[in-house]
Structure formats: C-alpha cells, structure tokens
C-alpha positions as CSV (number, residue, x, y, z in Angstrom):
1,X,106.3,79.2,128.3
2,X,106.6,83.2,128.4
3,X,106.8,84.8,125.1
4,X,108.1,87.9,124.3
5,X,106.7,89.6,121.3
6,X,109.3,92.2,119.8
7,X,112.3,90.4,121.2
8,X,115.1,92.0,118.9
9,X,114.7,95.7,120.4
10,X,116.8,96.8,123.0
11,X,114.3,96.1,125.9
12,X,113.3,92.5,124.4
13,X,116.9,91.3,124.8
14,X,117.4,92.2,128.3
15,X,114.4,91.1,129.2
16,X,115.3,88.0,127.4
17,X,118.1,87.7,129.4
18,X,116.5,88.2,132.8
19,X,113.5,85.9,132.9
20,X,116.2,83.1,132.6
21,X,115.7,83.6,136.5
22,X,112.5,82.5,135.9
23,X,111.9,79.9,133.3
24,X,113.8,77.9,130.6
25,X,110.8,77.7,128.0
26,X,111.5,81.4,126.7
27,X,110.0,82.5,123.3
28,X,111.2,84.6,121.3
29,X,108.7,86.0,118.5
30,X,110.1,88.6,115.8
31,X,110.3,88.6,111.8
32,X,114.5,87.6,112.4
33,X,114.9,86.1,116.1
34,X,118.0,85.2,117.5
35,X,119.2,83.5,120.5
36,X,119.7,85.4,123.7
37,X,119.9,82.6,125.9
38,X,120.9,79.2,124.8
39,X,117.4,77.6,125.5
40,X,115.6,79.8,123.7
41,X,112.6,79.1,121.4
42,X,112.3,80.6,117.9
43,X,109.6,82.2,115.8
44,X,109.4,84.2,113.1
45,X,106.4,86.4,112.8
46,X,105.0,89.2,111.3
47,X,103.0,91.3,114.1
48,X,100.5,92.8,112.2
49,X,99.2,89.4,110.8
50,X,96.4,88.3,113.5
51,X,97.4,84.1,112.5
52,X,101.3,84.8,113.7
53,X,100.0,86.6,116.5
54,X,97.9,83.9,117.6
55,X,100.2,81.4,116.4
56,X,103.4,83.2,119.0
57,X,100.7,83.3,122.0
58,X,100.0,79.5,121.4
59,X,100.9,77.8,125.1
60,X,102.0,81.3,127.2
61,X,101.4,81.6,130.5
62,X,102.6,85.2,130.1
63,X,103.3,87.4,126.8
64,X,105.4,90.2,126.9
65,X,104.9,93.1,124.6
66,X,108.1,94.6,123.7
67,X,107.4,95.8,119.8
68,X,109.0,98.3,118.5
69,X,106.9,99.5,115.1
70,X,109.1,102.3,113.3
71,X,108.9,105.5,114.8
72,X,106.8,107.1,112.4
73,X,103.3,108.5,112.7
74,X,101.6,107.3,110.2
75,X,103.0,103.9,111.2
76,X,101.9,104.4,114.3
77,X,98.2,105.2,113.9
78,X,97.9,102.0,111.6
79,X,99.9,99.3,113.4
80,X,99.5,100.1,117.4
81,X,95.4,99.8,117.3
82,X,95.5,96.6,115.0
83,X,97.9,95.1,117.1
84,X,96.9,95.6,120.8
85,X,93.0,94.7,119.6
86,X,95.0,91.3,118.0
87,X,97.4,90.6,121.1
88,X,94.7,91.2,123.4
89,X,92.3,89.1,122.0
90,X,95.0,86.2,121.3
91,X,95.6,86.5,125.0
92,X,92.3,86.0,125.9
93,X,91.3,83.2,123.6
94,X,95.1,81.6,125.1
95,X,94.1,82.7,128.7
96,X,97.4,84.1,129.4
97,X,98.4,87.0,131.4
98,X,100.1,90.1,129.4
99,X,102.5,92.5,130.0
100,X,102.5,95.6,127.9
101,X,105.8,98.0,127.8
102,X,104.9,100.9,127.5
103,X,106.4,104.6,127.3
104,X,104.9,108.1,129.0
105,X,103.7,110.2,125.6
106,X,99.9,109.9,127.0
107,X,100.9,112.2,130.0
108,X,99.5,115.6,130.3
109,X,102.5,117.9,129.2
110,X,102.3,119.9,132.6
111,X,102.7,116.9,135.0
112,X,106.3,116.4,133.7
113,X,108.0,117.1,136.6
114,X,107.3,114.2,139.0
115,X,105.3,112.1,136.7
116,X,103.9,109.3,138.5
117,X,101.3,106.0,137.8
118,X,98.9,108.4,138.9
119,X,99.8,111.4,136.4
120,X,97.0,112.9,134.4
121,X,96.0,111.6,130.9
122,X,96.4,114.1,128.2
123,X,98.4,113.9,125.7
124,X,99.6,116.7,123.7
125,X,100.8,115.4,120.8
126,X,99.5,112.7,117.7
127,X,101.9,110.0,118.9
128,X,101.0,110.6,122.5
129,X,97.1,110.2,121.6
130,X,97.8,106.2,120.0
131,X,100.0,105.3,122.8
132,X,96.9,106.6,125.2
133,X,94.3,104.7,123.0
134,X,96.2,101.2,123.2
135,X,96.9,101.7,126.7
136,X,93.0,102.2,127.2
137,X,92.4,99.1,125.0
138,X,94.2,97.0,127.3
139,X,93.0,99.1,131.0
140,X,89.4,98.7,129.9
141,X,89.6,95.0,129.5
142,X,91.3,95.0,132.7
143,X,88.6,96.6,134.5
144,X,85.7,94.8,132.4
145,X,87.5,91.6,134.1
146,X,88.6,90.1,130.9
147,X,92.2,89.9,130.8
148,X,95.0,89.9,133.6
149,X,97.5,92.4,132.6
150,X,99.5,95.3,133.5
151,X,101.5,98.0,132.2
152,X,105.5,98.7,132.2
153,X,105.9,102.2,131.8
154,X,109.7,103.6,130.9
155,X,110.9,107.0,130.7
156,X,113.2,107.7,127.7
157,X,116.0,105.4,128.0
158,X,119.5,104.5,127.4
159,X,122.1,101.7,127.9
160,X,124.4,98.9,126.4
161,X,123.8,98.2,122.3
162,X,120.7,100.1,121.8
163,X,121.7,101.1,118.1
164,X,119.3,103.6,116.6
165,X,116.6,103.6,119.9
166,X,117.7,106.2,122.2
167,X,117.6,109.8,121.6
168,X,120.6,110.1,123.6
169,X,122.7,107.7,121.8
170,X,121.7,109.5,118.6
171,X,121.8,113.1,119.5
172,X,124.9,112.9,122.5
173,X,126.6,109.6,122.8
174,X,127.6,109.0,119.2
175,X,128.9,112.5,118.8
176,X,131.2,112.4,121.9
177,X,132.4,109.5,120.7
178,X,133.3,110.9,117.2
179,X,135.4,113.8,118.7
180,X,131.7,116.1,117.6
181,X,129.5,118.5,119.9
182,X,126.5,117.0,121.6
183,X,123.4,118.4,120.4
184,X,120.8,118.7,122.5
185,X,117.4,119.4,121.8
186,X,115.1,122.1,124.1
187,X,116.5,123.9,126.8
188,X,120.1,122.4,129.0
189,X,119.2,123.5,131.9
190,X,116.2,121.5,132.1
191,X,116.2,118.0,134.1
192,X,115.5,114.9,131.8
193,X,115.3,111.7,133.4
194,X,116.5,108.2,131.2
195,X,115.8,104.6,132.5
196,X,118.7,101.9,132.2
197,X,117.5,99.2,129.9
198,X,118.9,96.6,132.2
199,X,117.1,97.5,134.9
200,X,114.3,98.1,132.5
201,X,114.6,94.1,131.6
202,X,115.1,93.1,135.0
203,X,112.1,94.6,136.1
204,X,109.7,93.5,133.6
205,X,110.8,90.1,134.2
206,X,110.1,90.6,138.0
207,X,106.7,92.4,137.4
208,X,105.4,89.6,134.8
209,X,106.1,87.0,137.3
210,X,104.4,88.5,140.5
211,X,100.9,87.2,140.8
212,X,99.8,90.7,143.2
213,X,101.8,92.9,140.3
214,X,99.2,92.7,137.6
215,X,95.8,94.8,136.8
216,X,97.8,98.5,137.2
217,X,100.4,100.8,136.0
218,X,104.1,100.6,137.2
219,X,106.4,102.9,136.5
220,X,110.0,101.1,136.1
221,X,112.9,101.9,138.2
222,X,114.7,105.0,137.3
223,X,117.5,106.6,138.8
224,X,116.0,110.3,140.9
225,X,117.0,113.4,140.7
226,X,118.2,113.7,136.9
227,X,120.8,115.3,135.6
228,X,120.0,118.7,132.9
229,X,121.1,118.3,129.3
230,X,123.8,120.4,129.8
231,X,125.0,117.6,132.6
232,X,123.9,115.2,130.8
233,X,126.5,115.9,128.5
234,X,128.9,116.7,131.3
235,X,128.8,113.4,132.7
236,X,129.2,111.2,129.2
237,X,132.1,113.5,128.0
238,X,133.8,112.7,131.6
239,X,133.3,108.9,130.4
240,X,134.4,109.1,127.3
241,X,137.7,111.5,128.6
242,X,136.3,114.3,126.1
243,X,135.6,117.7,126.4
244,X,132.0,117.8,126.8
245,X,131.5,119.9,124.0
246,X,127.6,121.0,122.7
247,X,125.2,122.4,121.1
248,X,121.5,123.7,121.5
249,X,119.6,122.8,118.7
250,X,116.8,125.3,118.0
251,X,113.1,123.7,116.9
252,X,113.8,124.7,113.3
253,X,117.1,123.0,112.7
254,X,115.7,119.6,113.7
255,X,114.2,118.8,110.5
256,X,117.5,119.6,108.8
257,X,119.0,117.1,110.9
258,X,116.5,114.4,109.6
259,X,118.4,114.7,106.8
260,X,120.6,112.4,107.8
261,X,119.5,111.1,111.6
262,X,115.8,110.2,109.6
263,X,114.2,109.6,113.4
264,X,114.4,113.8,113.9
265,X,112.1,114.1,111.2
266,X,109.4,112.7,114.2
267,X,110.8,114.9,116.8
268,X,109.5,118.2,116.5
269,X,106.1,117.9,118.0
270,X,107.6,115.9,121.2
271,X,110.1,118.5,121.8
272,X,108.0,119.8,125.1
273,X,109.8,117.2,126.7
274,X,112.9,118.9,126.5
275,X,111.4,122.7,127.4
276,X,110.6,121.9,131.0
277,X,111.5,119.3,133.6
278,X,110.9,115.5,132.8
279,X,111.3,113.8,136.3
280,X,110.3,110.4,136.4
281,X,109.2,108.7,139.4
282,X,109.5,105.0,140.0
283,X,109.2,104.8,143.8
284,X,106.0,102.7,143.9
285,X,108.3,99.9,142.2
286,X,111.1,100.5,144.3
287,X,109.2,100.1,147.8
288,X,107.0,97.4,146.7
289,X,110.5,95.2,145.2
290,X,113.3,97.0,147.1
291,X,115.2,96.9,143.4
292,X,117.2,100.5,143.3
293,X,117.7,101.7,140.0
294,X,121.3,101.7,138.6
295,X,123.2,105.3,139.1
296,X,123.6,107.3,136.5
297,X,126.9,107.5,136.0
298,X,127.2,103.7,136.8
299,X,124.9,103.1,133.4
300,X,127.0,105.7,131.9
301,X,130.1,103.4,132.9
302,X,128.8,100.3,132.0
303,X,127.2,101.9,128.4
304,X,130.4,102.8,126.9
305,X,132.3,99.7,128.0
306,X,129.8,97.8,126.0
307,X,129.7,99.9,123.0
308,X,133.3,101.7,122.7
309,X,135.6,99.0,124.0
C-alpha cells in the first residue's frame, strides 16, 4: 500500500494518478477523498489528529506528504510542526519510508538565481522559517538513522485544474482569460521559474519508488531558462489568442487586492521572489532519471485545454 496524505491538492491528484505505474493498493487520505483511479482506497482524516494520522499510515510501505494547510501564517506555525513530529513518528512506529513535498521558502534569498539541492538555508521570511524547521525535523531523523525518507522540492508551480494554488493562475491566467490585465507582482523583467504539476506527480511517484533515491533533497524537474513576468504573460496571452495585456503591481496595492483574492493578504513578505531572478535547477533529477521537464509553452498548451475548453 502507498498512501498519500493530502490527496485532494493539485500535486496529490497527479501523483495519484502516476503511481498507478506502480501499485494498485493506492490510498488516498484527506477530510473529503475522491477517486482518482478506480482502485483507489478511501479515508477520511483530519491531519492534525495524531489517531487519523496513525490510523492512514496503518500498512504503508511508503507515505506521501502532499498536505496543503491554508496558506496563512498563523496556520502555519501551528499545524506544520504538529504534523511533521505526528507523520514522522507514525512512520516510524509503521516502518515505512516517507516522502515529504516540499516547496523552496527555506532558501537564502540571495541564492535565487540557480537554486539548487545544495542552496544555502536561510530563510528570510516567517513562512520560510516553518517550512525550514519541518524540513530539519525530517533531515535530522534521517541522519540520526531513524527514518528512510527524502524530500520533493518544487518551485512555484502551475498546470491543469489547480483552482486557487498557483499564484500564476490567480494573478495572470484567470485575468487573460476574462478579457483583464495580468497583474504581476515585483519586477517583469525578472526570470521566475514554475514547475508543471504533472511532471511534478510523475516524479514523486518515480522518486518514492527508487530504493537509492531516498535520505536527500531532490529538486523536481523544471523546465531551464525561465521566462520574465513580462514573458510570462507574453506566452499565456499567445495561448489564450489575447493581447497580453498587464500590470505591475506595486508592494502597497497587494493588500488591497486581498480584498477580494484573500491568499494576497500572505504575499507581501514573499514578494523577494519576484524582485530578483528565481531560477530553479532540477538537473540532479534529470541526469540521475533522464525525465526532461515539460516545455513551457507545452504546459502552457496543455493548461488551458484543461481548464478553458
């Protein structure tokens, strides 16, 4: 049995649908599952409660962490420690393995450009500091020999039925596809790499079962040399046969927008992401699986088909 833990998000379903490859006895553990294969296994769950956690890990020989806790500080700092200290020690008591995705907020702010597995820990804002602390929960039992495990680490991402999870969706897509100008947050010139959430599934389900892939950091395949916001927009108007219309938006206007896109109201202290080049690196993946990441404007392509038929 592998388990997913989160399995309603965006990355949960395609990773639901790519360990098929793998297994049959797929579970899928959230508080409303649903079917993404036909032989799927159901549980409902509340995360936070150590007896469902234990109760999901039950018979795993891997468990895949996929949660998605709202994007709000204060959520943060009380759910992600109380959870990975639960998981981790449900994984233990289970002896299974565990794979953890996980994002790049724990990276030192000028290491952007070219980020890597082996890019400098320092995060520079609050909800980079509790996704560094988890990701040392889990490292340290690594290293103390008490767990097998590694780490799935995304850039910002984007890709087929994502809803409200993508930054890009919210800020850029849905706008083109209203006829509006694309805001876009920081500076346009700057490069800002975005993983494809299929390839994303695909190579979680690859990583979790490949014995020699666990105890470290990979970084998951991600298309090189980025476009800028300004192409960014460029590119998606071209798919959408709009003009690629924008707009800039300036640090102070982003809590206005939280008005009425409530996930800006988190944004302004991770807007350094957008100031200077973000520039993923995933070539440790690609050479050890030979798995290329999907072109952008192929995910572009294949994005829209999905969501504006």
């Amino acid at each position: 049995m592998q388990t997913i833990l989160g399995a309603g998000g965006a990355i949960g379903i395609e990773l639901a649908k790519a360990l098929k490859q793998y297994t049959t006895g797929i579970r899928l553990v959230s508080r409303n599952p649903k079917k993404v294969n036909k032989t799927d296994t159901l549980l409902s769950a509340d995360l936070l409660q150590a007896d469902d956690v234990k109760k999901a890990v039950q018979g795993s020989s891997v468990v895949y962490v996929t949660v998605g806790f709202p994007y709000n500080l204060k959520v943060w700092q009380s759910s992600w420690p109380k959870f990975m200290e639960t998981v981790i020690a449900a994984c233990k008591e289970e002896n299974c393995k565990l794979v953890f995705f996980d994002n790049i907020y724990m990276y030192d702010r000028a290491y952007l450009d070219g980020m890597d597995e082996e890019t400098p820990i320092n995060p520079p804002s609050e909800k980079g500091k509790v996704r560094a602390l988890i990701a040392t929960m889990l490292l340290d039992e690594v290293k103390a020999g008490n767990i097998t495990a590694l780490i799935a680490r995304s850039a910002d991402f984007y890709g087929p039925n994502i809803a409200n999870t993508s930054m890009l969706n919210e800020t850029v897509i849905k706008n083109l596809a209203k006829g509006k100008k694309a805001n876009w947050m920081g500076a346009a010139d700057r490069k800002h790499s975005f993983t494809y959430t299929p390839d994303a599934g695909k190579a979680t389900a690859l990583l979790g079962n490949t014995s020699d892939a666990y105890n470290q950091v990979w970084h998951l395949p991600t298309a090189s040399d980025p476009y800028t916001g300004k192409e960014w927009v460029e590119h998606i108007a071209k798919a959408f046969g709009a003009k690629p219309k924008m707009k800039v938006v300036p640090k102070w206007m982003i809590p206005l927008i939280g008005l009425f896109v409530p996930v800006m109201k988190e944004m302004p202290e991770m807007l350094y992401q957008y100031d200077r080049d973000y520039v993923f690196d995933s070539s440790k993946f690609e050479k050890r699986f030979g798995m290329a990441p999907t072109p952008y404007d192929e995910g572009i392509k294949e994005m829209i088909a999905a969501d504006y038929p």
